[in-house]
Residue, then its C-alpha position, 0 to 999 in steps of 0.5 A: x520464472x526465475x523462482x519457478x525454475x528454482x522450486x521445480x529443481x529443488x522438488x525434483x532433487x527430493x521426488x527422484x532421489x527420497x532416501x538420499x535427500x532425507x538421510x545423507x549425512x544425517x544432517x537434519x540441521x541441514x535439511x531444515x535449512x533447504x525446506x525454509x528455502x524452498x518455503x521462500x521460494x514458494x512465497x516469492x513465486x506467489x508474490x511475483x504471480x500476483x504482481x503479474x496479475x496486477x500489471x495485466x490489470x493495470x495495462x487494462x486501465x483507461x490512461x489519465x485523469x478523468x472527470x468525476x462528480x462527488x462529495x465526500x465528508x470529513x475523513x479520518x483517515x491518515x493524512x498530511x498537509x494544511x487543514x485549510x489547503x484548497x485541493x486534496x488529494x487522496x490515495x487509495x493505497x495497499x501496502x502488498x500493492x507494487x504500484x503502490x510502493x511504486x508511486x511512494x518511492x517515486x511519486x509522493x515524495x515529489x508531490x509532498x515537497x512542492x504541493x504539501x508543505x507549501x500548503x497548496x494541497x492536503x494528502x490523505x492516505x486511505x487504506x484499501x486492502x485487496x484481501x484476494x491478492x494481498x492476504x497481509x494488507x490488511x494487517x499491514x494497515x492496521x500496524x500502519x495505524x497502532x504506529x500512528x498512535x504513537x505519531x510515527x504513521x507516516x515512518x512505518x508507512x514508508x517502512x512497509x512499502x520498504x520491506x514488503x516482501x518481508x512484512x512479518x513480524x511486525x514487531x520487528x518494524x515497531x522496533x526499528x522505529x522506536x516505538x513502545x513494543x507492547x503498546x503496539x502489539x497491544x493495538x495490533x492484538x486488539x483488533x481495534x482499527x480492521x473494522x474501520x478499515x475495512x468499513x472503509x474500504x467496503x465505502x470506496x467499492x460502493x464508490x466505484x474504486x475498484x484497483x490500487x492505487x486510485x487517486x481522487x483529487x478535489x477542492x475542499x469546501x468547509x468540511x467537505x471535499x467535491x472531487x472532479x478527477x480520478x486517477x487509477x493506477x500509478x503514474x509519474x510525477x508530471x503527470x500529478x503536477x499538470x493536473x494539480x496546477x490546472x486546479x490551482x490555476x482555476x479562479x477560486x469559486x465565490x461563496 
């Protein structure tokens, strides 16, 4: 509301008195600065619609895991873990996503320290950009990606969920993590990684994902991985953790 008010006062200033708002002391420099502000106003306004659209949609979602039934194979997808941790969990994640950035900020850390690193569970992140809401998500995967070519996936992964109003450019996110800036604007150039992502995220809606985030937690068998819950929506960290010790604690199936 805030920057509608904003934007109506700024418009109004220029529709009611035109001459005076283009020609007052001559000073362009200055009016240049006005529209740039007035062009931010517009883009924050729009990012706030369309996180009010996610929360009507998020209060929409049935609460808690609940029971599924699948197999899925071998993921290329970015993850984090042991190879041969029993559960997995993946995320299907936007990164123009707030609950995403939310469930970052205050959930995966929590999950990573207790479960990932002593080897209990393998996270995988893959990427699910919703076009119709968040027109740079998909670029913003595929950054995330040419940064991985250089081993800092995860870096920049937490940087856009850092900046994600601020997105663009993306150079300035390579710079700041140290990254080779022409092998990176090479790979962004290229085109190389939206096919795949987008394949994928063409995979999740034939599979029933249809929101960010949406978890699907499962217990890896060889190659494979058969998930029995899924979550949609972000939800706190003990909520993660009762779910995650309840499989733990099941007896390990005999082969």
């Amino acid at each position: 509301m805030k920057h509608s008010m904003a934007i109506a006062a700024a418009l109004s200033a220029v529709l009611l008195n035109p001459l005076s708002a283009w020609t007052a002391d001559g000073d362009e420099a200055s009016l240049r600065d006005e529209v740039h502000t007035l062009r931010d106003e517009v883009r924050a306004l729009q990012q706030d619609m369309r996180e009010f659209k996610q929360a009507i949609a998020a209060a929409k979602r049935p609460a808690g895991w609940e029971k599924v039934d699948a197999v899925l194979g071998p993921e290329d997808s970015p993850q984090v873990g042991e190879g041969d941790a029993r559960l997995v969990l993946i995320e299907f994640s936007d990164y123009q996503c707030p609950f995403c950035a939310r469930h970052y900020t205050d959930t995966f850390r929590q999950i990573e320290k207790e479960y990932v690193a002593t080897g209990k569970l393998r996270y995988v992140l893959a990427e699910f950009p919703i076009a119709q809401l968040h027109p740079l998500a998909l670029k913003a995967a595929v950054a995330a990606r040419c940064a991985r070519d250089q081993g800092k996936f995860w870096e920049m992964h937490a940087r856009l969920f850092a900046n994600q109003r601020q997105l663009e450019p993306w150079s300035a996110h390579a710079e700041a993590l140290g990254l080779d800036a022409t092998v990176f604007q090479s790979c962004m150039d290229s085109g190389k990684y939206e096919g795949e992502i987008q394949r994928n995220a063409a995979a999740a809606q034939q599979g029933g994902i249809a929101s960010t985030p949406t978890f699907l937690l499962g217990i890896a068998s060889g190659d494979t991985v058969k998930v029995v819950r899924r979550l949609r929506g972000a939800a706190p960290y003990p909520a993660f953790k009762a779910e995650i010790d309840a499989l733990l604690a099941e007896p390990v199936a005999v082969k």
